[in-house]
N, C-alpha and C positions, 0 to 999 in steps of 0.2 A: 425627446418630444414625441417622434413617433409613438416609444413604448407605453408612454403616458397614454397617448389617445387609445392605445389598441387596449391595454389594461380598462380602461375606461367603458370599451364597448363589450367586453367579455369581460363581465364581473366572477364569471367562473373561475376564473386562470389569476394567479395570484406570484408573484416571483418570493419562492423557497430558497434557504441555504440548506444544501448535502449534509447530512450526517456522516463521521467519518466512522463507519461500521465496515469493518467487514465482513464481506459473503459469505457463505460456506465453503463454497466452491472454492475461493480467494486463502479462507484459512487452511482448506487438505491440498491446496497447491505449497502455502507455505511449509506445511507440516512437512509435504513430502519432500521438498528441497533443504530441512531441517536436517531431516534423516539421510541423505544423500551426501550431504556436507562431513558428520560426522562417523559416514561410515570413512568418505575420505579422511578426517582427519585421524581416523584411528588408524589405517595403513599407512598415514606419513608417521605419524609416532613409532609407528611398529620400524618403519625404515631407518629412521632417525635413532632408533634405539630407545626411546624416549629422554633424548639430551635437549632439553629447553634450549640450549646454546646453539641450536642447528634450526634453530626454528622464526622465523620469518613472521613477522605482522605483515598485514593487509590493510590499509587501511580503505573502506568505502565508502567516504565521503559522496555525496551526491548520489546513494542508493536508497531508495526509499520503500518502501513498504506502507506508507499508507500517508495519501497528501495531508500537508497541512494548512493548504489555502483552503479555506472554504469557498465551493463556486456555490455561485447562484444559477437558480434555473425558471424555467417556468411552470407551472406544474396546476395541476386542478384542485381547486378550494376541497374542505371535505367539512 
């Protein structure tokens, strides 16, 4: 009810949903933890010998990389 009235009086301000884009900044932070991963994973290999049989999944569940709820916000008409 509030949001109604306020919307109401600032026809400027309009409630948006996010786009799920990522930043730049967002993608050379991923890139970089890409390359970090698999420089690790090439000296576990190298340790391991490269025997698959020694080698361990991960699973990460509940790690994300980019939401998939869309929030809503308030933002300026344009």
């Amino acid at each position: 009810m509030w949001l109604k009235n306020f919307l109401r009086r600032h026809q400027e301000i309009s409630v948006t949903t996010l786009e799920c884009l990522l930043s730049q900044e967002r993608e050379v932070s991923l890139l970089n933890q890409y390359i970090s991963f698999f420089l690790i994973y090439e000296a576990a290999m190298y340790t391991i010998q490269h025997n698959p049989a020694r080698l361990y999944n991960c699973d990460e569940t509940g790690i994300t990389t980019v939401q998939h709820k869309h929030m809503k916000i308030l933002g300026l008409k344009r």
